[in-house]
C-alpha positions in Angstrom: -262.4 -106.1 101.0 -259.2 -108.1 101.4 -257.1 -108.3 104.1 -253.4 -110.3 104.8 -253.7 -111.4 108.2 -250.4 -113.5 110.1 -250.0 -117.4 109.4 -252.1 -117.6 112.7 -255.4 -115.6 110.9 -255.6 -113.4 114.3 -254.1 -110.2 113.2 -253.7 -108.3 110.5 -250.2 -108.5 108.8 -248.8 -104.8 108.8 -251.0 -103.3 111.1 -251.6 -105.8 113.8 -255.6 -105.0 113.8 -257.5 -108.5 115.2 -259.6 -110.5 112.8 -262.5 -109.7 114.7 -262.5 -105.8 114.6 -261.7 -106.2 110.8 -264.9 -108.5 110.2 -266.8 -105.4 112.2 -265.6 -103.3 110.1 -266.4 -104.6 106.6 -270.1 -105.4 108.1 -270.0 -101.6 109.0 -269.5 -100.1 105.3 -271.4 -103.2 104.4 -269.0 -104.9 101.9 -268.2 -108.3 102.1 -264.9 -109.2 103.6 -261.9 -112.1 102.8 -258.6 -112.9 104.5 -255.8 -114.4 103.2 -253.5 -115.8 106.4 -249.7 -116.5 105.4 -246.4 -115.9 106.0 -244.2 -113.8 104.2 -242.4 -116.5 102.7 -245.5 -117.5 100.2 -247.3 -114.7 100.8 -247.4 -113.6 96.7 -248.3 -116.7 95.5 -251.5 -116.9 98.5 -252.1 -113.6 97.2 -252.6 -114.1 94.0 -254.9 -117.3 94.7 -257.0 -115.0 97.3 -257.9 -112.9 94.5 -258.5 -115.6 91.7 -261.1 -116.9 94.6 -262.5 -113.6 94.6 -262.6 -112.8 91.3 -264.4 -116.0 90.2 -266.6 -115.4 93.4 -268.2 -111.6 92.9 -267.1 -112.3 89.4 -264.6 -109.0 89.4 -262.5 -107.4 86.7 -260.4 -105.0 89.2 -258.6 -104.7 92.0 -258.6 -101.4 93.7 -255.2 -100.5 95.6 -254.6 -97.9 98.1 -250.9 -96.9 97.0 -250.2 -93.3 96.4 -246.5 -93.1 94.7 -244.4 -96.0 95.2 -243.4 -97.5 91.6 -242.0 -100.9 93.2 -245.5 -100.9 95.2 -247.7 -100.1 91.8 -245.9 -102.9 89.7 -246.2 -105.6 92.4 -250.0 -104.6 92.3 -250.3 -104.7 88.5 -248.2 -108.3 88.5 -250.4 -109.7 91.5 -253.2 -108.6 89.6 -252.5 -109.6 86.0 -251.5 -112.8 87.2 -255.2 -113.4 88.9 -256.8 -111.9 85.5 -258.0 -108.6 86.8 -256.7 -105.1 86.6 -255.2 -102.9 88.6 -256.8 -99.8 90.0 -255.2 -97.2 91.9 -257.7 -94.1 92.4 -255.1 -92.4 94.7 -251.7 -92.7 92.2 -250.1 -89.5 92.0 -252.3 -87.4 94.4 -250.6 -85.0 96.8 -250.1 -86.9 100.0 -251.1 -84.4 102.5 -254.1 -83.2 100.0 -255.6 -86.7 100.6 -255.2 -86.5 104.2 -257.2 -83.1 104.0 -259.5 -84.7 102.3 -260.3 -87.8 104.2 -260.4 -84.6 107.0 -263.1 -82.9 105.0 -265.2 -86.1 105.1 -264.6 -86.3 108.6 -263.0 -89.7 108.7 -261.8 -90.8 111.9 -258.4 -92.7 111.7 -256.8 -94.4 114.7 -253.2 -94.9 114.5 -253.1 -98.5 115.4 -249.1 -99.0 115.1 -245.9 -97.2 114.5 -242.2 -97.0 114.6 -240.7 -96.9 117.6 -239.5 -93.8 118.1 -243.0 -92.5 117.3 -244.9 -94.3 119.7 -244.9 -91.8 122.7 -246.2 -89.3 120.3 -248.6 -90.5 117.5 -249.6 -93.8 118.8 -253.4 -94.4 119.8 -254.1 -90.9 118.2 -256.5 -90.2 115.8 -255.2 -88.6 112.7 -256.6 -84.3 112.8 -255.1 -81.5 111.8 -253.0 -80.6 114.7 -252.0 -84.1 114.4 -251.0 -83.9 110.4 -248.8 -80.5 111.7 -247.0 -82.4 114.6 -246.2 -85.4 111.2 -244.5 -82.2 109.3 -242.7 -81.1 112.6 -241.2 -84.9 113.1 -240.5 -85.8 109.9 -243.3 -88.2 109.5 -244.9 -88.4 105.9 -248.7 -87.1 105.9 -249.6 -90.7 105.1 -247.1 -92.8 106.6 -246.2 -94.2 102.9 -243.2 -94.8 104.4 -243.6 -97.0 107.1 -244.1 -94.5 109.4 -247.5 -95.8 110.8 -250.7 -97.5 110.1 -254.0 -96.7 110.9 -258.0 -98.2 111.7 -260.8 -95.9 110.7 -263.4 -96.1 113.1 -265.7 -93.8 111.6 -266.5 -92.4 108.3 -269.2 -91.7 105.5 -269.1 -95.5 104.3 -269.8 -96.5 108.3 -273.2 -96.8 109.5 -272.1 -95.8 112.9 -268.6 -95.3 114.9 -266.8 -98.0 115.9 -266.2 -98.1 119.7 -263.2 -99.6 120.6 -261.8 -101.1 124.1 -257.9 -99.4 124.0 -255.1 -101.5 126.1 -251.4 -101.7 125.9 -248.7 -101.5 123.8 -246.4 -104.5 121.9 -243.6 -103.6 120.8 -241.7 -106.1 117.7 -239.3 -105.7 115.0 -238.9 -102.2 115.8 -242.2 -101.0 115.8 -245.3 -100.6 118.7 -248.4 -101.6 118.1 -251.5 -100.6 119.9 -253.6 -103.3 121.7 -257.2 -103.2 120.3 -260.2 -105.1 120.6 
């Protein structure tokens, strides 16, 4: 696993999820785990030298991505990657978006929404993703997976986990227009 945390190395970049409940998690699923802390201002280039490291480490050929339909997000993953000698992977590309969340339902993966815009806080944040949930997405206009920037989530529980993640829930920090939930 690889995760981008803040120039500090507390939280993660996008998500605001600390270091320490990240490192859990990887031990979890029982895959090893790597951060890369920067800002965004280098952040490609410290990318790209992350996975170098990694690849010569666990001596890797891929890299697997997440992304779902975004073309700018697919060619910064192939360029990142090519550029570290490995190839892209994107198991997800071109899937239905609210098929996958069905899905990850079906598997019973539990998905705290961890942060959020704004204006979705009061309703979504702290929740974990369900199907009454993926309704009340449709009925705000939220996309099923929040490929927009809509929110991010933890998953505390799934078939990789070897138990469920307990987590302590406190406030709520608000910053550059979005909330973010207060985990540890």
């Amino acid at each position: 696993m690889l995760n981008v945390l803040n120039e500090s190395g507390k939280r993660s970049r996008s998500h605001g999820i600390p270091r320490e409940l990240l490192q859990m998690q990887a031990m979890n699923i029982g895959l090893p785990i790597t951060f890369i802390e920067t800002e965004w201002t280098n952040y490609e280039s410290r990318f790209v030298a992350r996975l170098q490291a990694v690849k010569s480490e666990y001596d890797l050929t891929h890299a697997v991505y997440g992304d779902i339909d975004i073309e700018e997000h697919r060619s910064w993953e192939e360029k990142v990657s090519k550029a570290a000698g490995l190839q892209a992977y994107l198991p997800l590309w071109k899937k239905g978006r609210r098929d996958l969340v069905l899905q990850m339902l079906e598997l019973n993966m539990q998905c705290l929404i961890v942060s959020c815009q704004e204006q979705w806080a009061d309703a979504i944040l702290g929740k974990t993703i369900d199907h009454k949930l993926l309704n009340k997405f449709g009925q705000l206009g939220i996309d099923a997976c929040g490929e927009n920037g809509e929110y991010h989530t933890f998953v505390v529980n799934g078939p990789l986990h070897n138990s469920k993640m307990e987590l302590t829930i406190g406030g709520v920090e608000y910053h550059n227009g979005y909330a973010f939930l207060e985990i540890s």
